[in-house]
DSSP file (Angstrom, degrees, kcal/mol; ACC not computed):
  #  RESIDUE AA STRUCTURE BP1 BP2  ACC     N-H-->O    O-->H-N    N-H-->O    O-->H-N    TCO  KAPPA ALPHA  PHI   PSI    X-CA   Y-CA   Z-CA
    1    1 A X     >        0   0    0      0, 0.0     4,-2.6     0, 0.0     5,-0.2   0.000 360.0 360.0 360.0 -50.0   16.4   43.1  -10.3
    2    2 A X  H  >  +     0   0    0      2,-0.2     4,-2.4     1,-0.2     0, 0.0   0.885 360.0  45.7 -43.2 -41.5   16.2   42.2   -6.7
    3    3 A X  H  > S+     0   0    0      1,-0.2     4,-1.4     2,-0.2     3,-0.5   0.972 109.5  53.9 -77.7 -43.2   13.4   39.5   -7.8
    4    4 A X  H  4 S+     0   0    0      2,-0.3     4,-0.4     1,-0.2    -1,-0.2   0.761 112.9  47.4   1.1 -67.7   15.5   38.2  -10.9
    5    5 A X  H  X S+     0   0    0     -4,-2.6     4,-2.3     1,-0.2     3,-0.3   0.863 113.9  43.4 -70.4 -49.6   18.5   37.6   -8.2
    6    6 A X  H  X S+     0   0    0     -4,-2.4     4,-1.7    -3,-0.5    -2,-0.3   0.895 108.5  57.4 -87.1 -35.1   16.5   35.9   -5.6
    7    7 A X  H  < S+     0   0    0     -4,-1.4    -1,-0.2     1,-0.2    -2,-0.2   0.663 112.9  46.9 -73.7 -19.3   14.4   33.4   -8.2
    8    8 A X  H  4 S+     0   0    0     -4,-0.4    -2,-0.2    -3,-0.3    -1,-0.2   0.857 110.0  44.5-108.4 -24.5   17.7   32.3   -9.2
    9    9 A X  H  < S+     0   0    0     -4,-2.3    -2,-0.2    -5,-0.1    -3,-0.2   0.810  92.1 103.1 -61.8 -30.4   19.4   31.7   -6.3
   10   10 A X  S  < S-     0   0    0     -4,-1.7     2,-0.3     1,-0.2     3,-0.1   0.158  72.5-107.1 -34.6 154.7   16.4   29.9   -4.7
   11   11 A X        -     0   0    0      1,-0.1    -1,-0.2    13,-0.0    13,-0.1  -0.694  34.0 -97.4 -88.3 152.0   16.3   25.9   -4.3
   12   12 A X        -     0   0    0     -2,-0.3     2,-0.3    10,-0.1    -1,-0.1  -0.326  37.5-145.9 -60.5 171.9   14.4   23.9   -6.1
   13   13 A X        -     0   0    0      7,-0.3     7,-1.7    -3,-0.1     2,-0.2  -0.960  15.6-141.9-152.0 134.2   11.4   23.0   -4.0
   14   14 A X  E     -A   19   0A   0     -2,-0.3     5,-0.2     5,-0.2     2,-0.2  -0.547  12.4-165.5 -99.6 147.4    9.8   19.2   -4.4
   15   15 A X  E >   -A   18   0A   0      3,-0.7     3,-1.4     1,-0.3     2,-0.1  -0.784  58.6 -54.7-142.2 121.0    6.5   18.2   -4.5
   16   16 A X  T 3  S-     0   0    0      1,-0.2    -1,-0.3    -2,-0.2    27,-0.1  -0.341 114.9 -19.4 -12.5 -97.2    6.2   14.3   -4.0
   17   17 A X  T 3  S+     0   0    0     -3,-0.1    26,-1.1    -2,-0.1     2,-0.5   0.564 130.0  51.2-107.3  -8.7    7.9   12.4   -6.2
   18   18 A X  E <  S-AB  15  42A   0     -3,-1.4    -3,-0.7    24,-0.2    24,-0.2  -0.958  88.8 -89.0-121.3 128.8    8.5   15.1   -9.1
   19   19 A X  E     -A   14   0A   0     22,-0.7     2,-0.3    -2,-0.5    -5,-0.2   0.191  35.5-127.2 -18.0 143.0    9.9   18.7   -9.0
   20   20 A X        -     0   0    0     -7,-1.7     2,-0.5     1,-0.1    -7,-0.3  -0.756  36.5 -83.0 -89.5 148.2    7.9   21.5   -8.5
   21   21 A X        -     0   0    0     -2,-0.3     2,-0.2     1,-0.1    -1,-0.1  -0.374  53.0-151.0 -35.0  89.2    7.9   24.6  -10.9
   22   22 A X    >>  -     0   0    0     -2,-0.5     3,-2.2     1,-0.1     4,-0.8  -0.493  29.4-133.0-105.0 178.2   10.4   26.7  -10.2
   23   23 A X  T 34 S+     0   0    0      1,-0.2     4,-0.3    -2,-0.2     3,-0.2   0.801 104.6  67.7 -51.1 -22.1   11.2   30.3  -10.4
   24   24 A X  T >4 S+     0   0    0      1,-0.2     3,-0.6     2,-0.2    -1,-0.2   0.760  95.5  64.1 -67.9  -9.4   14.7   29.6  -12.0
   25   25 A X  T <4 S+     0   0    0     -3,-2.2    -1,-0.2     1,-0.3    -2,-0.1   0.912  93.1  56.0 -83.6 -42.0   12.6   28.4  -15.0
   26   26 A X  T 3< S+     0   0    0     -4,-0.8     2,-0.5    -3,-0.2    -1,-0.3   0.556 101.8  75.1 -68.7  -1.3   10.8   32.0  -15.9
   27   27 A X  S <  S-     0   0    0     -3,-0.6     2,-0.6    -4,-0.3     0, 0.0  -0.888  70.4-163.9-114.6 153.8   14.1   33.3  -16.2
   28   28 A X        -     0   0    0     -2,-0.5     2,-0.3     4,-0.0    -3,-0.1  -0.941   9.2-140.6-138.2 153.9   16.4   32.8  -19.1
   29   29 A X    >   -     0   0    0     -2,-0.6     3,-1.0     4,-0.0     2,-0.6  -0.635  29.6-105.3-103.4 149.1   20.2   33.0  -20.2
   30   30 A X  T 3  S+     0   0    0     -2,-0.3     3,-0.1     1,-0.2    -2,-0.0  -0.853 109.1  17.9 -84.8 133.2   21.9   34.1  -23.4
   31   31 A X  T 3  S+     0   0    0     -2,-0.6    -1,-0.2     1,-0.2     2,-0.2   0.054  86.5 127.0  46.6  12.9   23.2   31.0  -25.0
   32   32 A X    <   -     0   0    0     -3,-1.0     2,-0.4     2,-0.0    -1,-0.2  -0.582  58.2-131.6 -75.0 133.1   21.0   28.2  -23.2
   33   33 A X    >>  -     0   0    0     -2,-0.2     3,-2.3     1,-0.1     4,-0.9  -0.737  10.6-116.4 -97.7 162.7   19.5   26.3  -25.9
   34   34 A X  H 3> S+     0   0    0     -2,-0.4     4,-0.5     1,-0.3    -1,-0.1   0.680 113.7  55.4 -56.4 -36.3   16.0   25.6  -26.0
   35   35 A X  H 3> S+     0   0    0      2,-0.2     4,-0.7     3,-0.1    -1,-0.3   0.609 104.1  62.6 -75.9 -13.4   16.2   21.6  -25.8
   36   36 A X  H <4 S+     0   0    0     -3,-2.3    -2,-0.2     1,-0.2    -1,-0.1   0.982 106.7  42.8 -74.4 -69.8   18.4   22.4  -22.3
   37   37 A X  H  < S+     0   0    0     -4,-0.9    -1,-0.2     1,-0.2    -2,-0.2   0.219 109.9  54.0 -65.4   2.2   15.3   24.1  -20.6
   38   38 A X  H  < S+     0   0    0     -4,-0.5    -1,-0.2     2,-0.1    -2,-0.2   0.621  81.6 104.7 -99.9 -47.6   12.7   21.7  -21.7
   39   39 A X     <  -     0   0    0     -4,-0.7     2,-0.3    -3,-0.1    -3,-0.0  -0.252  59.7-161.2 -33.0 123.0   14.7   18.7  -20.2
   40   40 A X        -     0   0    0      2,-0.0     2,-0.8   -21,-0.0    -2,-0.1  -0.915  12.2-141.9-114.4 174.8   12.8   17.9  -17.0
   41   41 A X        -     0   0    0     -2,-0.3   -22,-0.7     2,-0.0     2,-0.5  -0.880  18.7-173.4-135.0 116.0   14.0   15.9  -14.1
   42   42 A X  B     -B   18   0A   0     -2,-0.8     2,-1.5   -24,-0.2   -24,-0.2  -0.796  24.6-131.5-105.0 103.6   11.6   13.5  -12.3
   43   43 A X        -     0   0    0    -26,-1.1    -2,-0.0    -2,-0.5    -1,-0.0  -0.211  34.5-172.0 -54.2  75.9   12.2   11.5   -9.1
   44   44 A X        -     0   0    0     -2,-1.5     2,-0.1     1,-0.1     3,-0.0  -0.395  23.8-112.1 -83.5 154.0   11.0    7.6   -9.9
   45   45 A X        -     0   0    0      1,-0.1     3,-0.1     2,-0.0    -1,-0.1  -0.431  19.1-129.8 -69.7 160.2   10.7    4.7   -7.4
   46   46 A X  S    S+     0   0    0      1,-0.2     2,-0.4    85,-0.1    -1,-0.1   0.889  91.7  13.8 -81.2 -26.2   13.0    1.9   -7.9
   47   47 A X  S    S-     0   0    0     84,-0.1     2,-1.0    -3,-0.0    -1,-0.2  -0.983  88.8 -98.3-136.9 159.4   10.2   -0.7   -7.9
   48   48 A X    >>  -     0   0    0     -2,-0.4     4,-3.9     1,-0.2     3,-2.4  -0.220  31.9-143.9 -66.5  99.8    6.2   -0.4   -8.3
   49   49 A X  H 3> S+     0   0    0     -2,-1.0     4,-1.7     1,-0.2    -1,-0.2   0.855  87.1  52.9 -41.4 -37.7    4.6   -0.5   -5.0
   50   50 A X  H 3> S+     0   0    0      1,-0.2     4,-0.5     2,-0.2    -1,-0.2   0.412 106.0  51.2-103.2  24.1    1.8   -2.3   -5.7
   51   51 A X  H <> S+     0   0    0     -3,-2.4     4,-2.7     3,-0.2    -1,-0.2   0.674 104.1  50.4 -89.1 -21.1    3.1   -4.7   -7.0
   52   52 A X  H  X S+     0   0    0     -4,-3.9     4,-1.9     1,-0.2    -2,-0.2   0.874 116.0  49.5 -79.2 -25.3    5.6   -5.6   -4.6
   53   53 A X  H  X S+     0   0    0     -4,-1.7     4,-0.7    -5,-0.4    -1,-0.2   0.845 109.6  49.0 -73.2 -30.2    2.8   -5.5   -2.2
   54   54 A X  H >X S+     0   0    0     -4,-0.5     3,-2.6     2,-0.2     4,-1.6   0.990 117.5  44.2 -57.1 -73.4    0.4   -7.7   -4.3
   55   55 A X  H 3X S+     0   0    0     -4,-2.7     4,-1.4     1,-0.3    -2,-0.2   0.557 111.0  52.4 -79.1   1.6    3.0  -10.0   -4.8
   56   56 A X  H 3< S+     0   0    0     -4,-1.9    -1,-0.3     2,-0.2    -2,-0.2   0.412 107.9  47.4  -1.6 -55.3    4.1  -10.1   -1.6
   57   57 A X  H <X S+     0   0    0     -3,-2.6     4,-2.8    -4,-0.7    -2,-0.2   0.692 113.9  47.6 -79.7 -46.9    1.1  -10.7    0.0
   58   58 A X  H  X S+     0   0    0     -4,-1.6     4,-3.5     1,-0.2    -2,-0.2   0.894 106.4  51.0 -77.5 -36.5    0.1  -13.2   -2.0
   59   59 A X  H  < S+     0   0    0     -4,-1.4     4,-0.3     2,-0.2    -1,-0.2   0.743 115.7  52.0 -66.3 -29.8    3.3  -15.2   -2.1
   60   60 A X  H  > S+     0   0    0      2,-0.2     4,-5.4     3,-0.2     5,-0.3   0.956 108.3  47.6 -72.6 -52.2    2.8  -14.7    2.0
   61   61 A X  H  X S+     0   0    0     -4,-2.8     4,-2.7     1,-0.3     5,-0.3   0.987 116.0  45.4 -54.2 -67.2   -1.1  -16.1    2.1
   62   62 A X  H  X S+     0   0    0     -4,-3.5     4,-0.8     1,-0.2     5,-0.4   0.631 108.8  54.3 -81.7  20.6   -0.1  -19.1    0.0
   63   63 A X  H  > S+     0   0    0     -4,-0.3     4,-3.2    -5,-0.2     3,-0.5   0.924 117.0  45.8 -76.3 -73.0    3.3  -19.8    2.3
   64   64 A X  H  <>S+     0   0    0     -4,-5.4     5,-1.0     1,-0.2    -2,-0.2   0.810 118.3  33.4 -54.8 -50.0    0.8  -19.8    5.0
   65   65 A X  H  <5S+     0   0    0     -4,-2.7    -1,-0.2    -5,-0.3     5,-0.2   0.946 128.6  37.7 -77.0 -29.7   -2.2  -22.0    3.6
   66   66 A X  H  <5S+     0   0    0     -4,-0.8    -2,-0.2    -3,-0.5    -3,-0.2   0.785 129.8  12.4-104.1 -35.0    0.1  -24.4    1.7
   67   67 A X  T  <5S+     0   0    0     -4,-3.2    -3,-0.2    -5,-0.4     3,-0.2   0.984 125.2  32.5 -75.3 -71.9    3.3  -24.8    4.0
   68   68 A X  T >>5S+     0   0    0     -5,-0.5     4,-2.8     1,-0.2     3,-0.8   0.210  91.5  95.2-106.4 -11.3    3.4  -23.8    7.3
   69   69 A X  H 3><S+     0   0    0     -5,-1.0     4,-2.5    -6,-0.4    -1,-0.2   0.946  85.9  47.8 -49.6 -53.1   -0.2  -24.4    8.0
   70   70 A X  H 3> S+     0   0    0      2,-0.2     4,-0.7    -3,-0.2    -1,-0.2   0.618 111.0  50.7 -26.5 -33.1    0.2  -27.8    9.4
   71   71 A X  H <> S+     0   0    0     -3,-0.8     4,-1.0     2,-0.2     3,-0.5   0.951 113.4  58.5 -76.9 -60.9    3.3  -26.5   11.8
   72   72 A X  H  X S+     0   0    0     -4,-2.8     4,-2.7     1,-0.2    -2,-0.2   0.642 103.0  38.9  16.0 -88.1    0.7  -24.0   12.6
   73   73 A X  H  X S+     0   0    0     -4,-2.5     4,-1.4     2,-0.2    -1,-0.2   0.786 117.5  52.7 -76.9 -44.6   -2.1  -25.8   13.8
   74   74 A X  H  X S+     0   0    0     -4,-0.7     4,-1.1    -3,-0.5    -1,-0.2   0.847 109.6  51.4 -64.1 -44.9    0.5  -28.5   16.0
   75   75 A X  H >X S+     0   0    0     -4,-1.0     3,-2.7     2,-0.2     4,-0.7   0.970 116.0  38.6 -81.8 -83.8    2.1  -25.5   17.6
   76   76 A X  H >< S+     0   0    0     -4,-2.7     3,-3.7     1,-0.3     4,-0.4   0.719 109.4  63.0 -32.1 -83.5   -1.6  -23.9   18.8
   77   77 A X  H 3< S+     0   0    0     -4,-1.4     3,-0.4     1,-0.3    -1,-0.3   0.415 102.1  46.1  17.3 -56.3   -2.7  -27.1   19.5
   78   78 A X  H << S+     0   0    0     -3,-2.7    -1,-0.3    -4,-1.1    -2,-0.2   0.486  98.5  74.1 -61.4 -23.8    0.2  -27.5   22.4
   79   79 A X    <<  +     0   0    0     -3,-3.7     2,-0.3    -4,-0.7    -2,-0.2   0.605  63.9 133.8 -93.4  -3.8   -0.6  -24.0   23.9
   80   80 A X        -     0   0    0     -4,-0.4     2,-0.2    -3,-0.4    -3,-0.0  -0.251  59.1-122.4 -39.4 101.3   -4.2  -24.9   25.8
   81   81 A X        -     0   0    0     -2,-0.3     7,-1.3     1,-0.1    -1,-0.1  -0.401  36.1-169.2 -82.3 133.5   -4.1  -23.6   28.8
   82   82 A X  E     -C   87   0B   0     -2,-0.2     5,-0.2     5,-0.2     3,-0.1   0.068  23.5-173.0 -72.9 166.0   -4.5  -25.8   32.1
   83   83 A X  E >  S-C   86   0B   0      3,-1.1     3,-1.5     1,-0.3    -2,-0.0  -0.436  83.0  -5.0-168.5 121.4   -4.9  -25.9   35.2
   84   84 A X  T 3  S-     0   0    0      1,-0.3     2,-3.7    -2,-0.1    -1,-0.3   0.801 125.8 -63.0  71.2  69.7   -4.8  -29.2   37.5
   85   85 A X  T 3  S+     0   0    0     -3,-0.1    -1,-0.3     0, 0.0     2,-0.2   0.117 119.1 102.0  47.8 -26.2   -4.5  -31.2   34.1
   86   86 A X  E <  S-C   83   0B   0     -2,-3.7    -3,-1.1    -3,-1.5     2,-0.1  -0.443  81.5-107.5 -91.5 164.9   -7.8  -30.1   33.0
   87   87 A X  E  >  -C   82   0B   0     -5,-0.2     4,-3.1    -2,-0.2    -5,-0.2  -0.510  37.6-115.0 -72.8 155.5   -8.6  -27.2   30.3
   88   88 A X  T  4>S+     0   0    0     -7,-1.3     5,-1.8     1,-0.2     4,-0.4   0.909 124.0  52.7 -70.3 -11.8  -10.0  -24.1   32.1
   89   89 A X  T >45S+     0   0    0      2,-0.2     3,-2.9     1,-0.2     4,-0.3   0.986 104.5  51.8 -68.2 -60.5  -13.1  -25.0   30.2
   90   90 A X  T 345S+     0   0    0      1,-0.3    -1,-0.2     2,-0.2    -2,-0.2   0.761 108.5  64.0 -13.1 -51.8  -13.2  -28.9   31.5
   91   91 A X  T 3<5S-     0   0    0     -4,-3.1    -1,-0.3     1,-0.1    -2,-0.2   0.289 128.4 -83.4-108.5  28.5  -12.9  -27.3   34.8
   92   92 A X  T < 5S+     0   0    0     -3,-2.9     2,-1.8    -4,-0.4    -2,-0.2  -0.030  85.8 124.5 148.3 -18.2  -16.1  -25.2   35.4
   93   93 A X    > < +     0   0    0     -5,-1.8     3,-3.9    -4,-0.3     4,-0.3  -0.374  31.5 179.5 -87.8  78.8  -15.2  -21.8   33.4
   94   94 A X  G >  S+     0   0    0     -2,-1.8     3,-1.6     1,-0.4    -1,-0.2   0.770  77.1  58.0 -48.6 -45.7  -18.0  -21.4   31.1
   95   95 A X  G 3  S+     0   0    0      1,-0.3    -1,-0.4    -3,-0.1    -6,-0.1   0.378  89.5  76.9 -69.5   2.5  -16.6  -18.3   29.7
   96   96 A X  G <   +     0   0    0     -3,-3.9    -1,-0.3    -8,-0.1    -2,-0.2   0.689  63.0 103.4 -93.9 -27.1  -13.4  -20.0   28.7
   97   97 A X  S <  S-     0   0    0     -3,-1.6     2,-0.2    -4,-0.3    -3,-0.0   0.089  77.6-116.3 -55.6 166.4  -14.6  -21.9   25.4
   98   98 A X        -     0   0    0      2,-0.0     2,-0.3     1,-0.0    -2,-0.1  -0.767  33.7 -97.1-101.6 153.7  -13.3  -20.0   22.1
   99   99 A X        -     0   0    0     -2,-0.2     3,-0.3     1,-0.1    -1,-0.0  -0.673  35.9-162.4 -91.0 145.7  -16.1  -18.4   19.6
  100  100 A X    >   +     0   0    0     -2,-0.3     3,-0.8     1,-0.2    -1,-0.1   0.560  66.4  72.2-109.3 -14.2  -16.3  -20.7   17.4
  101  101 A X  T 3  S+     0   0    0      1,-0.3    -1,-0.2     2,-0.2    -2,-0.0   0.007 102.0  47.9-107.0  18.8  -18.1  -18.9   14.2
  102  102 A X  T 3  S+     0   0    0     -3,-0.3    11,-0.5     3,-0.0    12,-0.4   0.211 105.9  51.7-126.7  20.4  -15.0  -16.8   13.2
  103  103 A X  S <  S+     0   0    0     -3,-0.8     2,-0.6     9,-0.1    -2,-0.2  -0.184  95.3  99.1-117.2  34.0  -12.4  -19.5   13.4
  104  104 A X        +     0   0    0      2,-0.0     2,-0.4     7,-0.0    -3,-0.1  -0.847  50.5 176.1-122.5 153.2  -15.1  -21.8   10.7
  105  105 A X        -     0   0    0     -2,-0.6     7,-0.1     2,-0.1     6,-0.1  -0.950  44.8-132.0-133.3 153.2  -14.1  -21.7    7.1
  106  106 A X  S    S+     0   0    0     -2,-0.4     2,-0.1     5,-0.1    -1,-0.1  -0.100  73.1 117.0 -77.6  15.2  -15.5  -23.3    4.2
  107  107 A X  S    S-     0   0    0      1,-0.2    -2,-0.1     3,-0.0     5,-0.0  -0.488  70.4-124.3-102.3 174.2  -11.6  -24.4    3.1
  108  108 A X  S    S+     0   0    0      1,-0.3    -1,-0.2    -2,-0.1    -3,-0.1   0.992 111.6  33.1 -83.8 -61.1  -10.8  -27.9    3.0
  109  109 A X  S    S-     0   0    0      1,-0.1    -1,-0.3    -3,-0.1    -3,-0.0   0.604 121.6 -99.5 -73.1 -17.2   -7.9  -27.8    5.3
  110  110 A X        +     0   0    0      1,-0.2    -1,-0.1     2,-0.0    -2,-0.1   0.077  54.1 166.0 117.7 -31.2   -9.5  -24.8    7.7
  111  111 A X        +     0   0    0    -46,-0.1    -1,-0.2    -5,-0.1    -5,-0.1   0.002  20.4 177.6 -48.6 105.3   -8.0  -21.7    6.6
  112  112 A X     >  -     0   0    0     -7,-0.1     4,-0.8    -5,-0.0    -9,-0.1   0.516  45.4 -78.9-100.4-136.0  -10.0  -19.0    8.1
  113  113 A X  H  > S+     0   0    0    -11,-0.5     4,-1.2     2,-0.2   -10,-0.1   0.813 122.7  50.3 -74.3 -49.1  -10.4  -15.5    8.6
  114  114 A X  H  > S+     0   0    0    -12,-0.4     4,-4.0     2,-0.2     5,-0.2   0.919 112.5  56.0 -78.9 -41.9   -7.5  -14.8   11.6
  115  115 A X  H  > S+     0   0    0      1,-0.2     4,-0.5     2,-0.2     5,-0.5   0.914 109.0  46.9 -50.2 -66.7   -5.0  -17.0    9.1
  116  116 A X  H  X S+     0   0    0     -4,-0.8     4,-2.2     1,-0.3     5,-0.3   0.562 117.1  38.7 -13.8 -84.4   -5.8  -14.5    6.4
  117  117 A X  H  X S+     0   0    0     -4,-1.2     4,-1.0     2,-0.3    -1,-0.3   0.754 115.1  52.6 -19.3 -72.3   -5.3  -11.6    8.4
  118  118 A X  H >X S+     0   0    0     -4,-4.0     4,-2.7     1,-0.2     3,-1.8   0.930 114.0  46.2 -38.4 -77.6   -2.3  -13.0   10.3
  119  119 A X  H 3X S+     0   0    0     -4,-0.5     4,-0.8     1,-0.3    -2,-0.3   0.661 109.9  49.5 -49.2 -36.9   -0.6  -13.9    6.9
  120  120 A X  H 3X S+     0   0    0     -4,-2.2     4,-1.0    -5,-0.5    -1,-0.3   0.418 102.5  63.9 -88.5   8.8   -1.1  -10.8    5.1
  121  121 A X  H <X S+     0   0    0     -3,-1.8     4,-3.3    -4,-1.0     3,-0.3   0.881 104.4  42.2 -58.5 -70.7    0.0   -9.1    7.6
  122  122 A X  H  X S+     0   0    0     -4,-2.7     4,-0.6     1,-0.2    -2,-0.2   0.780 111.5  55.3 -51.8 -25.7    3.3  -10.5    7.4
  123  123 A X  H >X S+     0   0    0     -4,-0.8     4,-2.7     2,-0.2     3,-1.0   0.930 110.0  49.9 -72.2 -41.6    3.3  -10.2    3.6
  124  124 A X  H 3X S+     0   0    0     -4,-1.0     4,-1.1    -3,-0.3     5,-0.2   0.971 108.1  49.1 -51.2 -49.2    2.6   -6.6    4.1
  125  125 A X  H 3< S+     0   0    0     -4,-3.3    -1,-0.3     1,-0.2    -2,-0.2   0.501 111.5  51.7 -72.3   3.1    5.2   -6.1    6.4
  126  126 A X  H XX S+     0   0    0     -3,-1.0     4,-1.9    -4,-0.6     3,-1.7   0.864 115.7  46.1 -87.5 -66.8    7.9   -8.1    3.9
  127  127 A X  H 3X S+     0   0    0     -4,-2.7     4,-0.9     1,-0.3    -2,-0.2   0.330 102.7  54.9 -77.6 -11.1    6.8   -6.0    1.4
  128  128 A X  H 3X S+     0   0    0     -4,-1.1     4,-2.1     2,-0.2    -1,-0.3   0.271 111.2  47.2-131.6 -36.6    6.9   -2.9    3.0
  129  129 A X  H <> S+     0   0    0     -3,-1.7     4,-2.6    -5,-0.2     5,-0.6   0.814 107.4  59.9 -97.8 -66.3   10.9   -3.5    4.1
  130  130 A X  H  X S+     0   0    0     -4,-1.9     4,-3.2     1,-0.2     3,-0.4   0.814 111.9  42.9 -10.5 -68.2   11.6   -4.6    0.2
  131  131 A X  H >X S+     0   0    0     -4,-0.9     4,-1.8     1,-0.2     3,-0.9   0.947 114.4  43.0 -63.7 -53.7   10.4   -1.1   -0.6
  132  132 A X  H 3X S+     0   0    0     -4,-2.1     4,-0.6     1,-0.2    -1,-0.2   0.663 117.7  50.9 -67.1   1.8   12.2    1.1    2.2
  133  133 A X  H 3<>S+     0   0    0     -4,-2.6     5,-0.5    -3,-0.4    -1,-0.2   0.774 116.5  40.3 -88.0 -23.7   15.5   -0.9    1.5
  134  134 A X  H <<5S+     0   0    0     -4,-3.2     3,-0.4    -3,-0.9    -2,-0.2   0.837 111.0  54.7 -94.2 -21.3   15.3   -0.4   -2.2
  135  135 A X  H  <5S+     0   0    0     -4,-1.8    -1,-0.1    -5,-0.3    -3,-0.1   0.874 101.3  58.6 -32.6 -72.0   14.2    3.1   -2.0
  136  136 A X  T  <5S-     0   0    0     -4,-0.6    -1,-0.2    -5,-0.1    -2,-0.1  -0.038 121.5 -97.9 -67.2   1.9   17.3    4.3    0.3
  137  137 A X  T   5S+     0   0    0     -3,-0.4     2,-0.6     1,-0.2    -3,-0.1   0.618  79.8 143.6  88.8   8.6   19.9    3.1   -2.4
  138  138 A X      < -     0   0    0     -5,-0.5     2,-0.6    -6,-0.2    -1,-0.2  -0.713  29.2-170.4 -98.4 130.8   20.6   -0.4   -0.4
  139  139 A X        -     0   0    0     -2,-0.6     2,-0.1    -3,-0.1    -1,-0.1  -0.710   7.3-155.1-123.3  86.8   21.1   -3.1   -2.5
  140  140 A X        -     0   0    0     -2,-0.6     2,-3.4     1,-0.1     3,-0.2  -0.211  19.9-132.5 -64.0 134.5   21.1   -6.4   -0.9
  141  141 A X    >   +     0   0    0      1,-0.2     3,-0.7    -2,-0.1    -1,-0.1  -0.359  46.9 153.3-102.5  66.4   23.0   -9.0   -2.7
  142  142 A X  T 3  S+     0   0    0     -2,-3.4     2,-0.5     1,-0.2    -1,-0.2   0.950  79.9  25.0 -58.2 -77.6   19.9  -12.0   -2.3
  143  143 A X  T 3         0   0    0     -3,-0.2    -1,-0.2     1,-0.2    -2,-0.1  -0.247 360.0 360.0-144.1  12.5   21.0  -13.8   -5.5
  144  144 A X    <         0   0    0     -3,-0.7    -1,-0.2    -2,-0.5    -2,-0.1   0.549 360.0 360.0 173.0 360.0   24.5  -13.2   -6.0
């Protein structure tokens, strides 16, 4: 009797996203109908993860190669560091030139390996907040 008592009193117990078996389920009542217990109750996401991260990612890479590359490239371009008007390379510091065989790309405009990287970082991390904001019941009013 004691185990009877304690399997129905218990909490349900989760395992990720879907209920776990529980004990309340081996026990049964007079008048429950059959269609009652069979009902199960399953914990869904509000959106597919990998999708929001595919598109996400992708939406990020081509922001990067097709927009903002150009802004990019001007902005780096300004940041060489000096000294005495010259670059430290210009002025004697051999070890200062940049390696040059992971910034070369075979794209027309340049977009290389570090963009990649850079940009689907940032898509990840876009995608990444989408999902814990939508998750947590907050529903941010983008569109309306």
């Amino acid at each position: 009797m004691a185990a009877s008592t304690a399997a129905v009193l218990s909490p349900p117990t989760v395992a990720g996203l879907r209920l776990a078996p529980s004990p309340r389920a081996a026990v049964s009542f007079r008048g429950a109908s059959s269609s009652a217990a069979r009902r199960s109750v399953a914990a869904r996401a509000a959106l597919e993860p990998s999708v929001v991260i595919s598109l996400s990612t992708g939406l990020s890479l081509v922001m990067g190669r097709f927009v903002f590359f150009n802004f990019q490239r001007e902005n780096v371009a300004k940041q060489v560091p000096e000294q005495n008007g010259k670059t430290h390379f210009e002025a004697g510091d051999e070890r200062a030139k940049e390696f040059a065989g992971i910034l070369k790309s075979n794209d027309p405009v340049g977009f290389n390996l570090v963009d990649v990287l850079a940009w689907g970082s940032i898509g990840h991390i876009v995608a990444y907040y989408i999902l814990a904001t939508t998750s947590n019941g907050y529903d941010p009013p983008f569109f309306g």
